[in-house]
Backbone as CSV, one residue per row, in Angstrom:
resi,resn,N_x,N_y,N_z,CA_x,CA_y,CA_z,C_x,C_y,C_z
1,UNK,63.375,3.447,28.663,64.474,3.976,29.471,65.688,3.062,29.319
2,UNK,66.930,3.845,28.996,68.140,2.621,29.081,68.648,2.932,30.168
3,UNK,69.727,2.128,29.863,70.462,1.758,31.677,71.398,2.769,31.916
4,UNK,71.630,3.628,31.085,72.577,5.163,31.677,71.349,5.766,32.241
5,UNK,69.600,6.110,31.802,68.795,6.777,32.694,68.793,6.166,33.784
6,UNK,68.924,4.707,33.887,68.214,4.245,35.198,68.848,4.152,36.317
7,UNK,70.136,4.034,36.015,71.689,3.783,36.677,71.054,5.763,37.847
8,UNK,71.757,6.373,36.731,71.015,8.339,36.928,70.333,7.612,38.263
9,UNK,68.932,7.469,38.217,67.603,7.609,38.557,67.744,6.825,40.363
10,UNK,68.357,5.627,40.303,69.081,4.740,41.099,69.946,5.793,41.834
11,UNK,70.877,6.252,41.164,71.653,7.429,42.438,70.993,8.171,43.007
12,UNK,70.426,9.290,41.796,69.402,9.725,42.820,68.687,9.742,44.151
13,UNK,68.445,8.452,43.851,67.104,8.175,45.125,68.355,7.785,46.222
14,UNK,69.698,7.021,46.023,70.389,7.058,46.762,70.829,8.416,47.453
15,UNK,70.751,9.612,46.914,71.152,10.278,47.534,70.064,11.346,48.308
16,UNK,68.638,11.347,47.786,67.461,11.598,48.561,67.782,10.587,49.558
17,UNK,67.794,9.699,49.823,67.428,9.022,51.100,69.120,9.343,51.868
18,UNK,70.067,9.369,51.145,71.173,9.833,52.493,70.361,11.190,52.950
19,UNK,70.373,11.974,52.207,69.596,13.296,52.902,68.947,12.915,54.133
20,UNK,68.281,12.497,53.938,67.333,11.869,55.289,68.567,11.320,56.385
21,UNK,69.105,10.340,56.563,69.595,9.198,57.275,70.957,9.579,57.352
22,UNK,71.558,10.257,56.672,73.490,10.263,56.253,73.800,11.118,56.815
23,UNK,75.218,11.055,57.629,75.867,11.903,58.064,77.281,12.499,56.964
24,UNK,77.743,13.737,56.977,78.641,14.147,56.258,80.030,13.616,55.904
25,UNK,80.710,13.453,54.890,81.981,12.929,55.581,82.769,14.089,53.880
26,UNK,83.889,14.023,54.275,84.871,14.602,53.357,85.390,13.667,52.266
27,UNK,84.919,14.328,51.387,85.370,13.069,50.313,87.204,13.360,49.450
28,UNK,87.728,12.503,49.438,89.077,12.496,49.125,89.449,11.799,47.672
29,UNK,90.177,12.321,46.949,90.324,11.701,45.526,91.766,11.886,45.637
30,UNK,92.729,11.248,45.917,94.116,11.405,45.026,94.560,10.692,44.281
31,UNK,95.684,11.438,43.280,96.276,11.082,42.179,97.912,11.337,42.688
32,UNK,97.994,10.647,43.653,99.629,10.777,44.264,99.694,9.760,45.171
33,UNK,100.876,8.547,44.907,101.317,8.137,45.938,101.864,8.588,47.306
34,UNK,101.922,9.459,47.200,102.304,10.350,48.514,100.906,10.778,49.506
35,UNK,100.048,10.326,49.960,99.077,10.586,50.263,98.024,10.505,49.927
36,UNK,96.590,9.928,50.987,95.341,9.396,50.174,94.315,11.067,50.900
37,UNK,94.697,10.968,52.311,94.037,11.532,53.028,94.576,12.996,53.665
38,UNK,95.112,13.610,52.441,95.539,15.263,52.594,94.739,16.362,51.545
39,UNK,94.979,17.229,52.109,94.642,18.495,51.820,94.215,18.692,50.259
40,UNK,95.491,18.398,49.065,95.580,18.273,47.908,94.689,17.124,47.445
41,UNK,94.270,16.080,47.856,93.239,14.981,47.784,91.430,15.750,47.796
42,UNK,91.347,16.713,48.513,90.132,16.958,49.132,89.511,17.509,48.168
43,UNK,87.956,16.591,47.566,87.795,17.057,46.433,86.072,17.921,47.076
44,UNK,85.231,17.755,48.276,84.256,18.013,48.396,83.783,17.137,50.001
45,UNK,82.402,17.632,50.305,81.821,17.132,51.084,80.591,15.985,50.516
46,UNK,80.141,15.094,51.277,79.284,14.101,50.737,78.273,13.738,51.601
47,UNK,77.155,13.601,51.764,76.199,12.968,52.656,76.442,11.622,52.421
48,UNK,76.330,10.950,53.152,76.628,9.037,52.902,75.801,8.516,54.335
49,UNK,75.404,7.349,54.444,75.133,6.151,54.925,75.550,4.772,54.580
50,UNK,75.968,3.921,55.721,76.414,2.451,54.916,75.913,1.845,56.251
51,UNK,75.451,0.710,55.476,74.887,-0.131,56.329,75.953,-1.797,56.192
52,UNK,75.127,-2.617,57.265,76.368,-3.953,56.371,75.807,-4.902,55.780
53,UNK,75.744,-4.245,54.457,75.269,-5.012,53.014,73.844,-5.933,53.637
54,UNK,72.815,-4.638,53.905,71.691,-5.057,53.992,70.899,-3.774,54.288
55,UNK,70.228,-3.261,52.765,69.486,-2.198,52.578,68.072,-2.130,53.311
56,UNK,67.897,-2.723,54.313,66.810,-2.736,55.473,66.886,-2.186,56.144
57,UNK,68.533,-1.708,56.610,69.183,-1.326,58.056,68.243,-3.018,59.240
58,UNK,68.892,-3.742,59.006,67.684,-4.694,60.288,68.934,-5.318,60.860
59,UNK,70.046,-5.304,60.563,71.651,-5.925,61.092,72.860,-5.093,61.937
60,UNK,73.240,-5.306,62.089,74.626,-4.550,62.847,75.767,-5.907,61.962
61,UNK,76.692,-4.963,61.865,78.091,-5.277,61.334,78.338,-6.327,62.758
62,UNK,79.253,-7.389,61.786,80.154,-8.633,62.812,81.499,-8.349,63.027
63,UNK,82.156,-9.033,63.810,83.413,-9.145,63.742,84.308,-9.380,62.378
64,UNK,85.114,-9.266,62.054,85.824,-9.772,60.406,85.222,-9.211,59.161
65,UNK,84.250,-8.349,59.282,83.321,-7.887,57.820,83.889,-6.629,57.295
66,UNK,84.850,-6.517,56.608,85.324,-4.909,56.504,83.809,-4.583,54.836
67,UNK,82.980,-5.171,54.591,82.498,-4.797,53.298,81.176,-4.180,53.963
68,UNK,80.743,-2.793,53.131,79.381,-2.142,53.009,79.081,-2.018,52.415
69,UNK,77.505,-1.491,52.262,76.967,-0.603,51.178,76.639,0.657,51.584
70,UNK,76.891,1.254,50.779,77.251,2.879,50.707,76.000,3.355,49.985
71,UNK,75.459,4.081,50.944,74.391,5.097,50.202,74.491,6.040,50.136
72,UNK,74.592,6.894,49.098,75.217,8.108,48.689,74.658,8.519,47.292
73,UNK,74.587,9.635,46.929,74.872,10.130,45.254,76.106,9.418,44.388
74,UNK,75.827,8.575,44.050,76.809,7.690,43.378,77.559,8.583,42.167
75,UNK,76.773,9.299,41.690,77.297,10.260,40.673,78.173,11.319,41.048
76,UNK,78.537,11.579,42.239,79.471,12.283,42.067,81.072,11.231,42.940
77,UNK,80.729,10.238,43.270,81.666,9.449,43.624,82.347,8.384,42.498
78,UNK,83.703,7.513,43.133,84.228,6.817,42.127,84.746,6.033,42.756
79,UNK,85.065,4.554,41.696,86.071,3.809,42.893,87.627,3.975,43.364
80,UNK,87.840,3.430,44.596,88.572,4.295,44.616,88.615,5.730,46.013
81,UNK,88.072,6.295,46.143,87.124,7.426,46.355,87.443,7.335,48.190
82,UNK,88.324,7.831,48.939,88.024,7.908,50.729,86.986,8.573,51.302
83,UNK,85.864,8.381,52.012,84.651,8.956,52.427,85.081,8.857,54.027
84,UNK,85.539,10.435,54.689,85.864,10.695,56.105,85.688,11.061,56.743
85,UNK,84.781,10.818,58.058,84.666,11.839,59.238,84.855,11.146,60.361
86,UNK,84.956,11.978,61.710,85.674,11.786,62.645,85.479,10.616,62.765
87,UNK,84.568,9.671,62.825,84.083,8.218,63.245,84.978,7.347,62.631
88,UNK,84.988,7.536,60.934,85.100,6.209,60.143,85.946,6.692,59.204
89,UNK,86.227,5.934,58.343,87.134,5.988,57.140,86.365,4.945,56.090
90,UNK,86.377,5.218,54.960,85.629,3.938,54.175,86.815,4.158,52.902
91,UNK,86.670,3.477,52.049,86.868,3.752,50.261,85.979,2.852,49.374
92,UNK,85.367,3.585,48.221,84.668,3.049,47.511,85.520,2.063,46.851
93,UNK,85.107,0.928,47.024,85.466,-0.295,46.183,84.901,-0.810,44.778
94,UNK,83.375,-0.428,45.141,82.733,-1.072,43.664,81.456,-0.649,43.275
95,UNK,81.222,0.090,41.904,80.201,0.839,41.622,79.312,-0.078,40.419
96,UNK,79.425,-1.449,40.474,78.533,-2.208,39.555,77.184,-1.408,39.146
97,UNK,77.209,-1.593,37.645,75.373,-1.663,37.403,74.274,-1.741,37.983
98,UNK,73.595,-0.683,38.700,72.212,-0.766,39.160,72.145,-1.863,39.970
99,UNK,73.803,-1.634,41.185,73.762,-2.750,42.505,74.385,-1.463,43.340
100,UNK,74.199,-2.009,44.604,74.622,-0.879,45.882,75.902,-1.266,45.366
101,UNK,76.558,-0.083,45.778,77.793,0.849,46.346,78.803,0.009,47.347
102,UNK,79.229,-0.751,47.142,80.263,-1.153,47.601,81.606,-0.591,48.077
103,UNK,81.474,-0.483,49.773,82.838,0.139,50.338,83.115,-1.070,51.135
104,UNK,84.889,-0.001,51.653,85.489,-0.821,52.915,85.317,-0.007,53.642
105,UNK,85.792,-0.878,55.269,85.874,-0.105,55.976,87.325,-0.301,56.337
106,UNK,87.981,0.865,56.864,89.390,1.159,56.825,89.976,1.168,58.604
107,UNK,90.706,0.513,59.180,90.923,0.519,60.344,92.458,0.900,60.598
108,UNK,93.068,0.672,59.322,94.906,0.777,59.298,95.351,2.246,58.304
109,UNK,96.097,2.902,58.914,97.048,3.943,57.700,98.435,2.919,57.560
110,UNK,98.543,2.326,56.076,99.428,1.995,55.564,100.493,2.595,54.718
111,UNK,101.854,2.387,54.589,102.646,2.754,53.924,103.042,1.610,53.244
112,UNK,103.646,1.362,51.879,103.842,0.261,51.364,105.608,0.452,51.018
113,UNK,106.447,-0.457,50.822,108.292,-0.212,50.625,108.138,-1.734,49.962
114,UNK,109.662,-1.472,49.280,110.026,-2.551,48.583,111.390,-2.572,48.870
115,UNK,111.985,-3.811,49.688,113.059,-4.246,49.883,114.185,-3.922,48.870
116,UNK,115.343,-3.994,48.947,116.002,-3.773,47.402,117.026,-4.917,47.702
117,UNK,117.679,-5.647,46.565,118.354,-6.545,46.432,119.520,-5.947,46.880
118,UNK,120.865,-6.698,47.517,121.745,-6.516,47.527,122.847,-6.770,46.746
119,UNK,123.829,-6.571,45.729,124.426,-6.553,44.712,125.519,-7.545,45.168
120,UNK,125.954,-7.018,46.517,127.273,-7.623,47.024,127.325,-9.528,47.110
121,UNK,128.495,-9.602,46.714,129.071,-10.342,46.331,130.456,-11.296,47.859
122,UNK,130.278,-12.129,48.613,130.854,-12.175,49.691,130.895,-11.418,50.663
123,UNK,131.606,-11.036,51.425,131.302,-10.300,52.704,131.159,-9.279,52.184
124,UNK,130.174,-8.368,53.073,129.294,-7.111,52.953,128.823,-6.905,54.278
125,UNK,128.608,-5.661,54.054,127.384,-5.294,54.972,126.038,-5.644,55.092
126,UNK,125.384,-5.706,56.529,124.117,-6.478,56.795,122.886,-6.450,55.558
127,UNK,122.678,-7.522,54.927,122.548,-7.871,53.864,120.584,-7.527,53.972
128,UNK,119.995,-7.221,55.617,118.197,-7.558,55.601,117.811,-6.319,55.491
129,UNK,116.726,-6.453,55.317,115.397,-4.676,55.344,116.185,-4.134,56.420
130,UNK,116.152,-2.850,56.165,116.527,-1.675,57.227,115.820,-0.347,56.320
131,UNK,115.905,0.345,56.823,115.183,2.264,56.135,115.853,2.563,55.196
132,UNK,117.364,2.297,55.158,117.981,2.537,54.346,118.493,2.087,52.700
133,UNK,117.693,0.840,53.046,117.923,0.016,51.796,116.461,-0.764,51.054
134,UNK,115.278,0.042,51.758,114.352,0.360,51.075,113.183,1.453,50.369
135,UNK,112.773,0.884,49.103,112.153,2.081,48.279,110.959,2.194,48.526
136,UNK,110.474,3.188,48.976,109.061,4.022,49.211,108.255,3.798,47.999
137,UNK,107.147,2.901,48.146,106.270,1.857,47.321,104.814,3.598,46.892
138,UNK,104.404,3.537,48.365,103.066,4.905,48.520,103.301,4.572,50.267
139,UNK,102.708,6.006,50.391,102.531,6.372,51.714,101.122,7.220,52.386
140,UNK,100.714,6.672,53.446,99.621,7.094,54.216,98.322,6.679,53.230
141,UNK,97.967,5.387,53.414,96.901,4.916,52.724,96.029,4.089,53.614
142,UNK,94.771,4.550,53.489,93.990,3.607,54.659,93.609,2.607,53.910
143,UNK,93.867,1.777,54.732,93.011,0.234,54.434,92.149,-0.636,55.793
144,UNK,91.763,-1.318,54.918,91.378,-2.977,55.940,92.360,-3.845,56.203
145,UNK,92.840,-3.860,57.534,93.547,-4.641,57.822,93.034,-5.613,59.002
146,UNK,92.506,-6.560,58.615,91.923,-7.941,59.297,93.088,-9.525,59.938
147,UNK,92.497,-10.045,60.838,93.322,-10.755,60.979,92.809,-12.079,59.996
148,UNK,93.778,-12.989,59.189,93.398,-13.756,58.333,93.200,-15.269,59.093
149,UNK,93.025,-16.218,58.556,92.541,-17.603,58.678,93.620,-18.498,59.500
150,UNK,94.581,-18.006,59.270,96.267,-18.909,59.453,97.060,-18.543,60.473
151,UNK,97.838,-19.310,60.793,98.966,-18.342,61.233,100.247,-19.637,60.744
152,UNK,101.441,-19.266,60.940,102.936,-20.022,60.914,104.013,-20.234,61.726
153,UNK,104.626,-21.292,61.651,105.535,-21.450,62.687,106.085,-20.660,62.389
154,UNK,107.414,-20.606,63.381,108.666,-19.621,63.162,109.980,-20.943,62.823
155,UNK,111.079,-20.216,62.342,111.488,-21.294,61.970,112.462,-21.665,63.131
156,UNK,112.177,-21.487,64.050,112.858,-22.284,65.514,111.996,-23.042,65.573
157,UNK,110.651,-23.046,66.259,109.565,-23.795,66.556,109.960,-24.332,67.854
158,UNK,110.244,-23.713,68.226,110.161,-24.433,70.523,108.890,-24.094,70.411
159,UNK,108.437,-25.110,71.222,106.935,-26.076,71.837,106.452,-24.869,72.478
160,UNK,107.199,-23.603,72.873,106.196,-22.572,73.442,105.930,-21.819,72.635
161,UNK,107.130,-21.314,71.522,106.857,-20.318,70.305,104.513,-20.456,69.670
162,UNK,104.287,-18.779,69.726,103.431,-19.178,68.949,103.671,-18.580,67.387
163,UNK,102.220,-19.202,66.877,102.011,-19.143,65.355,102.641,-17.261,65.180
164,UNK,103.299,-16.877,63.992,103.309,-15.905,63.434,101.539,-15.428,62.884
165,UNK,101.377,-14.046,63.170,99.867,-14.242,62.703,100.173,-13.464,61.189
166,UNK,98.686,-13.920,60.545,98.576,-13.747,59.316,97.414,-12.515,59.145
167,UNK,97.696,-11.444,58.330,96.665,-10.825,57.977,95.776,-10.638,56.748
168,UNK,94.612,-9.854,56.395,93.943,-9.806,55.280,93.671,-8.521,54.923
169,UNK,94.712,-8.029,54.205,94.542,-6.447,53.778,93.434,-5.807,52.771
170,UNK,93.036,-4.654,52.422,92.139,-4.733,51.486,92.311,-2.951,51.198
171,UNK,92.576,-2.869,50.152,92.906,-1.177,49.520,92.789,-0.528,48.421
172,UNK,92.442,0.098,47.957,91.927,0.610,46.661,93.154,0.145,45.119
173,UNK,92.735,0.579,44.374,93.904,0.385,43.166,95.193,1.829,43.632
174,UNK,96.172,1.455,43.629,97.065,3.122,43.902,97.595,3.874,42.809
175,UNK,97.582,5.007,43.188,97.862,6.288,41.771,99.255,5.615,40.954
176,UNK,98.639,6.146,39.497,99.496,6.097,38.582,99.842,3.964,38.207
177,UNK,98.638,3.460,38.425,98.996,2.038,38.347,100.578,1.305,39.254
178,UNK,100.680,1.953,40.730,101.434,1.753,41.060,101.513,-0.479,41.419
179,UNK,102.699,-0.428,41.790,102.513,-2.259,41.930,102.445,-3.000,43.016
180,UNK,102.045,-3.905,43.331,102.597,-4.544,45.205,102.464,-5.861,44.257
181,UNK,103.423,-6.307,45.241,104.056,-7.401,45.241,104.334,-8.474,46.013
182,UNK,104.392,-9.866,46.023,104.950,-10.516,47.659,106.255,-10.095,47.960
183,UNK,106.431,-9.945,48.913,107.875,-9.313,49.501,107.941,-8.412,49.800
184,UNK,106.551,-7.228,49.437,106.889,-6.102,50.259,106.507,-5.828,51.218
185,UNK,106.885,-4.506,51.916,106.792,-4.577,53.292,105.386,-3.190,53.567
186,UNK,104.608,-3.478,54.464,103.419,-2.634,54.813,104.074,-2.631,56.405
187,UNK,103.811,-1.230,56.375,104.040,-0.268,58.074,102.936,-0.007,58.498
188,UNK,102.155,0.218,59.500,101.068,0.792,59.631,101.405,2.255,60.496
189,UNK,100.197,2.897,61.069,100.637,3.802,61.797,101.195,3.527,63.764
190,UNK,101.077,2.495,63.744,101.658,1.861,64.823,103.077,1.588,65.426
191,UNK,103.598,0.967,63.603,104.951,0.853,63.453,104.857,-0.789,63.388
192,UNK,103.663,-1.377,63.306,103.558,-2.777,63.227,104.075,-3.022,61.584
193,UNK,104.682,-4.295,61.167,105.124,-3.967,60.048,104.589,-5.556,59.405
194,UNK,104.455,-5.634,58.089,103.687,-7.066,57.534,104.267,-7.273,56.018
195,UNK,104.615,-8.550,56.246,105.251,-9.053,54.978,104.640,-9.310,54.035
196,UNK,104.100,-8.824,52.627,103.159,-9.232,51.799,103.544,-11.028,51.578
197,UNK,102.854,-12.064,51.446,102.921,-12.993,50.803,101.909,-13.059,49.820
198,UNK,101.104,-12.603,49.315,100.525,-12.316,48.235,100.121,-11.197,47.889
199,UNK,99.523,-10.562,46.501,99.134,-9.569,46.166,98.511,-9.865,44.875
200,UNK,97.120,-9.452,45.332,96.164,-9.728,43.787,95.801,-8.234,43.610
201,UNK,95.524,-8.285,42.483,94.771,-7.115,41.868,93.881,-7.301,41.152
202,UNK,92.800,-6.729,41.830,91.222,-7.351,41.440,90.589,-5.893,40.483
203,UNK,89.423,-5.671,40.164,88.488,-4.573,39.843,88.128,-3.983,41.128
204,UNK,87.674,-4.693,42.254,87.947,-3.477,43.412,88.904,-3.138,44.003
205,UNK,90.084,-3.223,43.626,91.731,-2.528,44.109,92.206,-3.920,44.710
206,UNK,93.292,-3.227,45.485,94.275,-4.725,45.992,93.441,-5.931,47.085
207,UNK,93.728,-6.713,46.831,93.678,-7.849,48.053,95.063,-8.471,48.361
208,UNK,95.188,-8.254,49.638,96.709,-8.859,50.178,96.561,-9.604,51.306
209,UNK,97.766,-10.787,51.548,97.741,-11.562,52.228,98.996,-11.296,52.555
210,UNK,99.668,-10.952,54.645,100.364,-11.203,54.950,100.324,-11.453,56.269
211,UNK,101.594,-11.596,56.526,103.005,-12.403,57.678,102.809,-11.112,58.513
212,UNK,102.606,-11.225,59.311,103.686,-9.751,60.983,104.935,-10.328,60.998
213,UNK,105.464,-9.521,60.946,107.132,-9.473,61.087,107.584,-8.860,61.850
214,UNK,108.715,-9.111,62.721,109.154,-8.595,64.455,109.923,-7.211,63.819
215,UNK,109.756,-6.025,64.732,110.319,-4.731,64.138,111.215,-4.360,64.854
């Protein structure tokens, strides 16, 4: 047997045993920055189970853990991939070789913008982010949005000021090889807004590190 049968054989049984244990969720595929979780995205229904990365079920999820394993028919999923019902939100992150199913779990709808430089030259008009003088990066994308390790002064720093907090984003790769960057700006559906200071791009989609910024 090679490892395309066994890989097969491995989903399978993943998806006999959601049968048993899994509840339904709507599975979502888009190929548009304009939306992860609409209508035009909706590629099917899915039986799934995820546990937190311990195929025993003998744990409950902690505080700070946005990572699972996803039990499902792996064969008809991808990374990438939003798995939705009323409860939860996930996205497949990582479909390694004959290893569980790697998701997130999604707690934020993000929009991503990119500041634009100002050209002007001496006096001008107000020179910072406003709606108007930034470009629509993608919109309505769920992610993990965690609080991170850090936080920062502000640059007053009175003895009462606290730390700026820091977050730990986590989101699939976005349509059409779109880019993030430090400096751009993430909205959530709140209207809370976060300054990228980093942006990696890994094999399971973005990892970002930012700033809250006053709105």
């Amino acid at each position: 047997m090679d490892g395309v049968k066994l890989q097969g054989k491995v989903y399978a049984g993943y998806a006999q045993a959601a049968k048993r244990i899994g509840l339904p969720f709507q599975q979502y595929r888009t190929t548009s920055t304009s939306g992860a979780i609409v209508p035009a995205a909706l590629i099917g229904t899915v039986v799934a189970s995820f546990n937190a990365q311990d195929m025993k079920y003998g744990k409950p999820n902690a505080y700070g853990k946005p990572l699972w394993y996803c039990l499902a028919d792996g064969r008809v999923l991808s990374p990438g991939d939003y798995l939705v019902n009323a409860a939860s939100t996930y996205f497949i992150a990582g479909m390694q070789p004959l290893l569980p199913i790697l998701a997130v779990d999604c707690n934020r709808m993000l929009s991503f913008y990119r500041p634009q430089q100002q050209p002007t030259v001496g006096i001008g008009a107000y020179g910072g982010n406003t709606a108007e003088n930034q470009q629509l990066i993608a919109t309505g994308f769920p992610a993990s949005v965690l609080q991170g390790t850090k936080g920062e002064r502000n640059e007053v720093g009175l003895p009462g000021d606290v730390k700026t907090p820091w977050w730990a984003i986590l989101l699939p790769a976005l349509p059409g090889n779109a880019q993030l960057r430090a400096d751009d700006v993430a909205i959530d559906e709140n209207g809370r807004r976060y300054v990228l200071a980093s942006a990696e791009q890994t094999d399971l989609g973005w990892r970002l590190t930012a700033a809250e910024a006053g709105t």
